[in-house]
Steps between C-alpha positions, in 0.01 A plus 500: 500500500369701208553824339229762370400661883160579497473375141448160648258570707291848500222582245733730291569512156831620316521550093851340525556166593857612689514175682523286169746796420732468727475132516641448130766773518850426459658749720256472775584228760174380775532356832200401690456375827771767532493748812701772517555522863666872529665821346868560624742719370608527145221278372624219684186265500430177681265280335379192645376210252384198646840410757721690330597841595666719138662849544448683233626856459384721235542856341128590493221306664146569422274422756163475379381301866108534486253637780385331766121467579403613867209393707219718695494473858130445643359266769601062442778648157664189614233282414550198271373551180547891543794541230648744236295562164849416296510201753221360387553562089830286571288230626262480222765609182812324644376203665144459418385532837086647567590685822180543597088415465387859596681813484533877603763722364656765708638767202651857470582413136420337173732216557258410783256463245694321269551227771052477531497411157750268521334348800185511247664339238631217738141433642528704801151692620586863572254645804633862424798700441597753826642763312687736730468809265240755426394706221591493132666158502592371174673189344479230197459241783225627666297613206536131385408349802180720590370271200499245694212602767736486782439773853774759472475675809715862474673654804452196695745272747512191641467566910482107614527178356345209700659184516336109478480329854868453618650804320608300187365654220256813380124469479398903467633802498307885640554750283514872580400769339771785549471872662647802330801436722585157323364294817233251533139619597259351630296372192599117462415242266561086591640266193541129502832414344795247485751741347588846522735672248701783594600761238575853700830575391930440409831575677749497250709189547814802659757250647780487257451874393526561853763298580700711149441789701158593401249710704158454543253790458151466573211781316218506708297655221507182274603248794765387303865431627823644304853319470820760406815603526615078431871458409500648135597202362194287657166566226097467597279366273122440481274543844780513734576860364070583460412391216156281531364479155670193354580700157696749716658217647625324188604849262687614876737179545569541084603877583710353816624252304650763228639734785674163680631420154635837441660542812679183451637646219299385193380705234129595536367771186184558676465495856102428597359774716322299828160509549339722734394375833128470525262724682272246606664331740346154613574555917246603714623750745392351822344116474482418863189520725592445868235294675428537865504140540862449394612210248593776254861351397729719340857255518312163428835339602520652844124543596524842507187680515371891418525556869867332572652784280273777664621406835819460409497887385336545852806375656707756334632304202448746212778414333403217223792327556462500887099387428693191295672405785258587761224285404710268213286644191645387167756249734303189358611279200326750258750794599213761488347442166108500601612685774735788451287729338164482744789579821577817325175583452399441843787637677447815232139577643625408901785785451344755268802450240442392157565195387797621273641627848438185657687284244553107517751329681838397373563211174746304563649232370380230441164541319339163595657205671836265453618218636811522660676183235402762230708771620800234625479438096600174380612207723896523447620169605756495224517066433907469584731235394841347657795539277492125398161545388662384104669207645186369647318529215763330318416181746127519457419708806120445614438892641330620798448845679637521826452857637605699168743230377493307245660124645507175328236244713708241325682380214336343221195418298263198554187386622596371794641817690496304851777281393730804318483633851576174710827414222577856594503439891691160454744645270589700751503305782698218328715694270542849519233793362458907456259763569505876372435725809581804370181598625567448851519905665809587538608801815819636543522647845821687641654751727558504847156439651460214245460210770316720747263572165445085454470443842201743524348386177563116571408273789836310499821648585717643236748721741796202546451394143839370375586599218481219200202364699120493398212544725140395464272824464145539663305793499166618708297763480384742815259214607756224450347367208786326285514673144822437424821296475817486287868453562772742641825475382778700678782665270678688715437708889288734318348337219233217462344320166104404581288320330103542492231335335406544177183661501583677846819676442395850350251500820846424745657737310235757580460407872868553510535802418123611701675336813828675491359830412396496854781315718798698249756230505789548300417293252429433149278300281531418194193274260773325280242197366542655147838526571628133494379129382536222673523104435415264790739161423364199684521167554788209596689619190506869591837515607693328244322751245575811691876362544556527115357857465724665785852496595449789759247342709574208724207289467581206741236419790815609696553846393196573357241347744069519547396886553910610372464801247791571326630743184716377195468430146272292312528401147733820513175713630499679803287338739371472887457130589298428780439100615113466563255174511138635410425140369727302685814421306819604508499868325653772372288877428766636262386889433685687249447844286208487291661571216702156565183296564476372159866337492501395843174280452698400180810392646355334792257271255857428289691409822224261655456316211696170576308489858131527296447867564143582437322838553216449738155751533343691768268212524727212584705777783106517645504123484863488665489738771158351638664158473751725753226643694605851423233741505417796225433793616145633383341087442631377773405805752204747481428797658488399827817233524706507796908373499330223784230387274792389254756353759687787413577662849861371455562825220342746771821668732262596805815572642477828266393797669299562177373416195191596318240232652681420837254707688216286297650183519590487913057596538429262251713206658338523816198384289552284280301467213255177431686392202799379365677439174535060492675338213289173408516217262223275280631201371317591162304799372100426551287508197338773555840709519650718778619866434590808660259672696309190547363498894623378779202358705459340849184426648330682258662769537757705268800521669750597236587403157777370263780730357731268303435131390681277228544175402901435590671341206766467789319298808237343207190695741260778472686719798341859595502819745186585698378690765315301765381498857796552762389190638550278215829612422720226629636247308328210438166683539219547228315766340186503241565643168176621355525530126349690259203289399414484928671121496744479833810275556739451746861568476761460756687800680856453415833665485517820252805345480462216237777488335858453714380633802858505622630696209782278440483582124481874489821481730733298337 
C-alpha cells in the first residue's frame, strides 16, 4: 500500500530521503498494492493490482524483494500475543496500534533492540531482553537502550510461554539460560507479560530469484542464506542479496540500478562498485529449543511441531522435499515463510548434513495467492448488436440486454412506458407489426446421420420430417430437465435449419458437438447465429406485406401454410422463410445474410406501410406470447422442470429408442412430481403488485411461485404463469399469490392459453 520497506516501519535512519526521490521522478513509474506473483522466462512478469492481472515483460528486472523475519520455536510459540519484533513496529508506526502492556524481547540482533525502544517509545513496559548471543555483542541500539534501566539477559532463550485460562493469550514466559551447546539449561527465570517480540533472524524473500533460476546457498558460519546463478538478466538489490545495514541497502540498488541501465543499453560513465556484504550477519544459527512437552510449532499453518519433522526423518524421509510432503511442512497458506528455514535446520541436525546440503524445497509459481477471475482476466462478454441496431435507433429504440444483445424493449420515449408497450401489442394484433430476431441461435446441421443426430438430441421426432415443414424443438438434459427449445426446419434429406434460444445457443452448440464426439454420427454442426438476421412479420396484415416483397415465394395459407418453411427471395435478398406463431398471429420468421439485415428490415417497414406497420419490442413479444401461453425457456422452467410439468409431453417421441433424458423422463413419470405449471387470471392487478418470483402458497405452505405475469392489453386482465400444487391445477381452481410485502390474493387457475386457444389466427 506504501513504498519505503522497512523505512516505514523499523527504527532506521537513511541520509537520503530515496522515497521522496523516487516519488517526484519523471522517469520512474510506482504501483502499489502491486504483487508480482512470479518470474517466467524472458522477464515475463505477472503482476496482480487490485482485480486486474498486467503482463509485463522486461529487459532487466531488479529485484530488490526484502527478508523475511523468522520465529524461534520453544514451548506455547503459537501463543497469542507471541509475534515478530518487525510485527509489532508495523503496529505501532503504521497503524498506531500499542501491541502490548508488558513485554520481553527474544533477539540475536540489534534490530531486536530497535523494536524495545520502539515498544518504549509507544508506552510498552519491557521485563527484559533474551538475547540469544554471548560475548562481545555490540550495536547503536543496544547501547541506547541500556539507558533505559531495562534487564538484558545475554545467552538466554525463551523455553515456555504460559498461556491465560483457556489458551487465549500470554501471561509469562521461562526463560533459559543456554549451555555451551546452544541448548537450554536448567537455570530459569519466570516473567509476567502480554507480548513477546521475536527478533532471531531473516530468510531472504528467494521466490522469484528462484523461480529465474536462482540457487540457494546457505553458510553455516554466518547463518546466512545465498541466492545465485539467477537468469543474467534478473538483478538483486538490498537484503535479498545480504546486505543488512540500510546504507548498504540504498548505495547497492543505485549500483544495480546503473548495471540494469547499462545493460539495457544506456550510457553509464561511471559504473558504482556494490557494497560489500556485511560480516555481521543478524541470523542466529540455531533459534529453536525443543521442549519435552511438545507445542513447539515450527509450520504455524499446519501444527507442525519440533518432533513431527524428527519423526518424519525417523520414518526414512531425509529428503526435504519428501519431509514436505510427508508431514505437509510449508503446505499451509504461508508457503514456508516462518517455516522453511527451521525444517532445514532440523532435518540438517536429524541427518548429519549441513544445512547448505539440505537445501529448501522448490518456489514455484505463484508467490502468494490468486483468485481464479484474476487469472481468467477480464470478463469478455463483448455487448453485441443485430444488424438493424441504426434503424432502431432511428425509431427511438428503448434498449435492453438480453444475454449479450443489445434489443430494443420498445419503441419510443415517454413516461408512460406501460402504454408504448400495450399500442405495441395491439398494433400488432389489429394491424400488422415487426420484431428483429437476429439474435435468435441459429444451427445448421447436415449429412447423412442428420435426423438420427436430432432425434437423439430432441424429444420429438425429426426422422420423417418433410421437407418444407417446421417442427417444434424441445430439449432435456440427462435428468430430463427441459433446457431447451427452438424450431427445426428441414432443407433437404440431409440438411436441417434449428433454431435455439438466445442466451442458450453457444451452450447447444457445445453439447452438440460433446454429444457426437461420443456416438460419431456423420454429421455436422455448424453455430451460424452470426451468420444471418432475421425479422419476425406478424399480425392480420402479415401476408399482404410479405406478398409485395417476393415474387418467388407463394405466400397463400394454401401453399405456404402454419409450420411450412420455404426458400426464395425477399426484397431481392436471399432468404429462408419459415411460418411460426410465438405470439399468436399469423407469422412469418424471414432470416436472411447478415450483411442483408439492414435492407431487409428496411424494405419490409416500406412495404407494410399502408397496413400500419409498426416495429414492436422484446417487451410487447413477452406480453404476446404469454397472452398465447407459450412458455420461455429459462423464466418459465428452472432447473428442475419436467416436459409434464408444462403440458408438454405431446413434443416428447417415447416412441424413440433414445434421446438424451428418455431414460430420466420414463423414472420420473412413474412419479410424478407435486407441482404443476397453471396459467391463471386476476381481473385487476392488487395494490400491492404481483411479480415474478412472488410465492405460491397453500395452507401456509410454499408450494411454488410465479414465472411470468402481465397485465393483457389484449383480454383487458392481469394474466400469469405459476407453479402450484398438482392438486390445484384444474381449471376453475384457485391458488394464493403471496406478494412481496407478505399480502395474499387469490387468482383463478386458467388456461395458459388466453388468447385464441384454438389458434384460428396463427393459421389462417
Amino acid at each position: 500500500p506504501i513504498i519505503g520497506g522497512a523505512l516505514t516501519y523499523a527504527r532506521v535512519k537513511s541520509e537520503r530521503d530515496v522515497v521522496h526521490e523516487a516519488k517526484v521522478h519523471a522517469n520512474i513509474e510506482i504501483w502499489t498494492n502491486a504483487t508480482c506473483n512470479a518470474w517466467y522466462a524472458d522477464n515475463w512478469l505477472p503482476v496482480i493490482r487490485g482485480n486486474r492481472l498486467y503482463k509485463l515483460r522486461a529487459k532487466q528486472v531488479i529485484l530488490a524483494t526484502g527478508m523475511i523475519e523468522q520465529p524461534s520455536q520453544f514451548r506455547n510459540n503459537d501463543l497469542p500475543g507471541i509475534i515478530q519484533g518487525s510485527a509489532a513496529q508495523r503496529l505501532i508506526r503504521l497503524f498506531g496500534v500499542k501491541p502490548g502492556k508488558r513485554a520481553v524481547v527474544l533477539a540475536s540482533n540489534d534490530d531486536a533492540y530497535g523494536v524495545a525502544l520502539d515498544l518504549l517509545d509507544a508506552g510498552v513496559r519491557l521485563a527484559a531482553v533474551c538475547d540469544l548471543r554471548k560475548g562481545d555483542i555490540n550495536g547503536a541500539n543496544r547501547e541506547e537502550l541500556k539507558t533505559h534501566n531495562v534487564e538484558i539477559l545475554d545467552g538466554w532463550c525463551i523455553w515456555d510461554a504460559m498461556p491465560e485460562m483457556g489458551h487465549k493469550h500470554v501471561q509469562a514466559v521461562e526463560v533459559a539460560e543456554l549451555n555451551a551447546s546452544g541448548n537450554a539449561a536448567k537455570i530459569r527465570l519466570r516473567f509476567d507479560c502480554d507480548l513477546v517480540c521475536m527478533s532471531v533472524g531473516y530468510v531472504p524473500a528467494y521466490q522469484l530469484p528462484l523461480q529465474a533460476g536462482g540457487k540457494l546457498g546457505y553458510d553455516d558460519a554466518t547463518a546466512q542464506f545465498t541466492i545465485s546463478g539467477q537468469d543474467k538478466a534478473v538483478l538483486l538489490a538490498g537484503s535479498v542479496d545480504g546486505h543488512f545495514d540500510i546504507g548498504d541497502c540504498i548505495a547497492d540498488g543505485f549500483a544495480q540500478g546503473a548495471r540494469a541501465a547499462a545493460n539495457c543499453g544506456l550510457s553509464i560513465s561511471d559504473l558504482p562498485a556494490r557494497p560489500a556484504r556485511s560480516s555481521a550477519s543478524p541470523n542466529h544459527p540455531r533459534p529453536i529449543f525443543p521442549h519435552p512437552g511438545g507445542k513447539d510449532f515450527v509450520d504455524f499453518d499446519e501444527d507442525l511441531q519440533v518432533r513431527d519433522i524428527k519423526n518424519a526423518v525417523a520414518d526414512g524421509y531425509r529428503e526435504l522435499e519428501l519431509v514436505k510432503r510427508f508431514s505437509t511442512v510449508g503446505m499451509g497458506p504461508s508457503q514456508g515463510r516462518h517455516a522453511a528455514l527451521a525444517t532445514a535446520m532440523l532435518v540438517s541436525k536429524e541427518t548429519g548434513r549441513t544445512i547448505n546440503e539440505v537445501g529448501v524445497t522448490t518456489a514455484r509459481p505463484p508467490v502468494t495467492t490468486e483468485k481464479i477471475a484474476t487469472l481468467a482476466g477480464r470478463k469478455f462478454t463483448p455487448m453485441r448488436r443485430t444488424p438493424m441496431h441504426a434503424h432502431h435507433c432511428a425509431e427511438g429504440a428503448s434498449w435492453l440486454l438480453a444475454g449479450n444483445w443489445m434489443r430494443p424493449a420498445f419503441y419510443g420515449q415517454g413516461s408512460d412506458d406501460k402504454k408504448i408497450i400495450a399500442d405495441e401489442v395491439r398494433n400488432t394484433r389489429n394491424n400488422v407489426g415487426m420484431i428483429d430476431v437476429s439474435t435468435l441461435g441459429g444451427l445448421d446441421i447436415r449429412g447423412p446421420d442428420a435426423a438420427e443426430f436430432l432425434n437423439r438430441m430432441y424429444t420429438f421426432a425429426y426422422a420423417k420430417l418433410p421437407i418444407g415443414k417446421t417442427r417444434y424443438l424441445l430439449m432435456t438434459n440427462e435428468a430430463g430437465t427441459v433446457i431447451d427449445d427452438g424450431v427445426a426446419c428441414r432443407r433437404g434429406d440431409q440438411y436441417f435449419y434449428v433454431t435455439a434460444t438466445t442466451t442458450g445457443v453457444d451452450r447447444i452448440y457445445r453439447n452438440m458437438l460433446w454429444w457426437n464426439a461420443q456416438w460419431r454420427l456423420d454429421v455436422d454442426i455448424a453455430n451460424v447465429t452470426a451468420a444471418y438476421a432475421g425479422v419476425n412479420l406478424a399480425g392480420p396484415n402479415a401476408r399482404k406485406v410479405l406478398t409485395k416483397l417476393t415474387d418467388d415465394i407463394d405466400v397463400s395459407a394454401e401453399q405456404f401454410p402454419y409450420l411450412a418453411y420455404r426458400e426464395g427471395k425477399v426484397a431481392g435478398i436471399p432468404a429462408r422463410v419459415f411460418r411460426v406463431g410465438f405470439i399468436g398471429e399469423l407469422g412469418y420468421e424471414i432470416h436472411v445474410p447478415s450483411r442483408y439485415g439492414a435492407e431487409l428490415w428496411r424494405a419490409i417497414r416500406e412495404a407494410g406501410q399502408e397496413y400500419g406497420i409498426k416495429p414492436f419490442g422484446l417487451e410487447a413479444q413477452r406480453v404476446m406470447r404469454l397472452e398465447k401461453g407459450h412458455v420461455i425457456i429459462g423464466q418459465d422452467t428452472d432447473g428442475m422442470t419436467a416436459p409434464e410439468e408444462l403440458d408438454m409431453n405431446w413434443a416428447v417421441a417415447n416412441s424413440k429408442p433414445f434421446f438424451i433424458g428418455k431414460r430420466s423422463l420414463e423414472i420420473r413419470g412413474k412419479t410424478l412430481s407435486n407441482r404443476k405449471l397453471v396459467g391463471f387470471a386476476l381481473d385487476r392487478m392488487p395494490a400491492s403488485g404481483l411479480q415474478e418470483s412472488n410465492l405460491v402458497v397453500k395452507d401456509g405452505q410454499i408450494v411454488g411461485f410465479i414465472t411470468s405475469i402481465t397485465y393483457s392489453p389484449t383480454l383487458s386482465k392481469v394474466i400469469g404463469l405459476a407453479y402450484a400444487d398438482r392438486a390445484d391445477a384444474n381449471l376453475g381452481s384457485h391458488i394464493t399469490l403471496r406478494s412481496s410485502d407478505g399480502s395474499q390474493h387469490q387468482a383463478e387457475v386458467v388456461s395458459p392459453h388466453f388468447y385464441d386457444p384454438d389458434n384460428k389466427r396463427q393459421e389462417m
